[in-house]
Every structure is written in C-alpha cells, then in structure tokens.
N, C-alpha and C positions, 0 to 999 in steps of 0.2 A: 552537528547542529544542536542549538540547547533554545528554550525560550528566550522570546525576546528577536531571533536571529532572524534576516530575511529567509524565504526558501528563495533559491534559484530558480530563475524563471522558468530554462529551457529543463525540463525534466524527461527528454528523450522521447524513443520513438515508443508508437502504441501496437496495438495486434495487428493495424492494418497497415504499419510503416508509417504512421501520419506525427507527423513532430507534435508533440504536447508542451507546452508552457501554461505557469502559473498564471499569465494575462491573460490566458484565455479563458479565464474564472473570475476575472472580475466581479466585484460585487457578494461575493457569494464564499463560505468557510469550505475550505477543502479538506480532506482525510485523502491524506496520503497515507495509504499501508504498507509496508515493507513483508514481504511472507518467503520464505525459504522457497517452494519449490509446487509447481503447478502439480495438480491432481494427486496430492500425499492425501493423507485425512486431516492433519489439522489441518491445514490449508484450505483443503473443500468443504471443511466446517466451517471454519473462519469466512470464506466466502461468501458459503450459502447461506452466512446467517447476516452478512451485511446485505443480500441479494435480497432478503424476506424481509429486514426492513428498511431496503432503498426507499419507497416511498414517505417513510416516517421523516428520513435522513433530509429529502428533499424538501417536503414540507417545513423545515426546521434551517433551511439554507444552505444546506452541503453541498457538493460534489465528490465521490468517490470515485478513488485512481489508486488500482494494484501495482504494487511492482516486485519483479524479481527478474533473477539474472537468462530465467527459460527465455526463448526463440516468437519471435512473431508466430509460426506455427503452433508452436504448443499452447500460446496464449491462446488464442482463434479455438481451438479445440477446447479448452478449457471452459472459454466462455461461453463454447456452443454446448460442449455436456450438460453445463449445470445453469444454463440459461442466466449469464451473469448480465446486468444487464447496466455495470460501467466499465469504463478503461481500464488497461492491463499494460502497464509499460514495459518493452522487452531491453532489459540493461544488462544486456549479453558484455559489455565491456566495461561491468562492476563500477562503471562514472557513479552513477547517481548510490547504489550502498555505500562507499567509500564516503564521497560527498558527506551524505548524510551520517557517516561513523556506524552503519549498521550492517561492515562484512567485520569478521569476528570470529575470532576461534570459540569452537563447539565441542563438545562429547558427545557420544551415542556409543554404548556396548564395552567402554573403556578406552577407546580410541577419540586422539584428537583431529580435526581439520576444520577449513576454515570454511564460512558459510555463512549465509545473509540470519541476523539474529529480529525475529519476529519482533518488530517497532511500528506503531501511528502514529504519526504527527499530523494534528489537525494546524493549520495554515488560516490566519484570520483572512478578515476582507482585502485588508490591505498586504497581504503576502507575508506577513509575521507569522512566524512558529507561536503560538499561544498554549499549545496544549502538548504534552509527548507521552505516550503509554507507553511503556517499556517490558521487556521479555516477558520481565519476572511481573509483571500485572496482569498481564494481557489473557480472555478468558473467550478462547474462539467462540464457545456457544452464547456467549453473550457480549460480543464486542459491539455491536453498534449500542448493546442499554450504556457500554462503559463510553461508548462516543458521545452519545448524549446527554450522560448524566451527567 
C-alpha cells in the first residue's frame, strides 16, 4: 500500500471476533498500526504511549486499530494488562500484513526470519492512505506526537 491508495475496507477480526471494516469509521482519520507481536517492549511501549494520548488522538479525529499476526486471546490479554483502550485486529492468517506489504524479512542476533515490520498508516476520511510511517521513522515513545505532527 503506498499514498494516495484506497485501504480495504474489511480489515479483519478484532479481540472479540467482531469483523472491523474501514466504513465503520466514517467520517473520521484512522491509524492503523501494524506492530510485530503482543506484550514485547517495543510493542507495550508503542502502545502505551498511543493509549496515554488516545484522548489527544480523538479530539483531533482519529480512531486507533492494532494489528498483528497474535490470537483474539492474546490480544484480550494485552488489552486488558495495559488497559488499551482501542482495537487490536487478530491476522492470525498474515491477510491484512501482506495486503498492506508489512510481513518482511527481519534480523535479531544475526539470524534471518520473516515477521510483521513495525508500519502506521493513517487512512483519511474518505478511506485513502495519506500518511505512512515506516520502520525506520517510527519512535515508540513518541508515536502519536509523530501521528499528529
């Protein structure tokens, strides 16, 4: 997915199995965040720090929606540790990273495998991709100031 592109509507299931699509944001800029893997540290950073300024986000038009490849269970648990308090889409069958071009071969320790590479795309009113932060930008302890700025 690049600027300019629609997102797809149906963007999978959430932590309570509930089917999520883009229409059902109407109106309103979404962040969609792509994060490797529920309860690591960047992860629960990158989280907790859209979770601390979810109300900024809202006031400003947003809606916020996680996604990674973990289980409706682990999301549930995730969102209940760190009292997250949006969607967590479980893409247990890697649709929507691929989709969006963000599984991808990684290192850690000198070893290669493949894995969801940390990406937001904010999604206008009308369901266009306007904005993409990419790996190498992206700054957990302050991604909603790089959302909103």
């Amino acid at each position: 997915m690049n600027i300019g592109d629609k997102a797809p509507d149906f963007l999978g299931k959430d932590e309570n199995g509930k089917d999520i699509h883009i229409s059902d944001y109407k109106g309103k800029k979404v962040v969609i965040y792509f994060y490797p893997k529920d309860s690591t540290p960047g992860c629960t950073t990158e989280a907790c720090n859209l979770r601390d300024n979810y109300s900024e986000l809202i006031k400003q038009g947003y809606a916020v929606i996680g996604v990674s490849i973990d289980n409706e269970a682990s999301h549930r648990k995730f969102i209940e540790k760190n009292n997250l308090p949006f969607t967590l889409i479980a893409d247990t069958d890697k649709k929507l990273v691929q989709e969006f071009g963000v599984w991808g071969e990684k290192q850690m320790y000198g070893r290669s495998y493949m894995g969801t590479l940390r990406t937001t795309f904010i999604v206008d009113e009308d369901g266009t991709i306007s904005k993409i932060i990419t790996p190498k930008e992206i700054k957990v302890k302050e991604h909603a100031a790089q959302i909103l700025g």
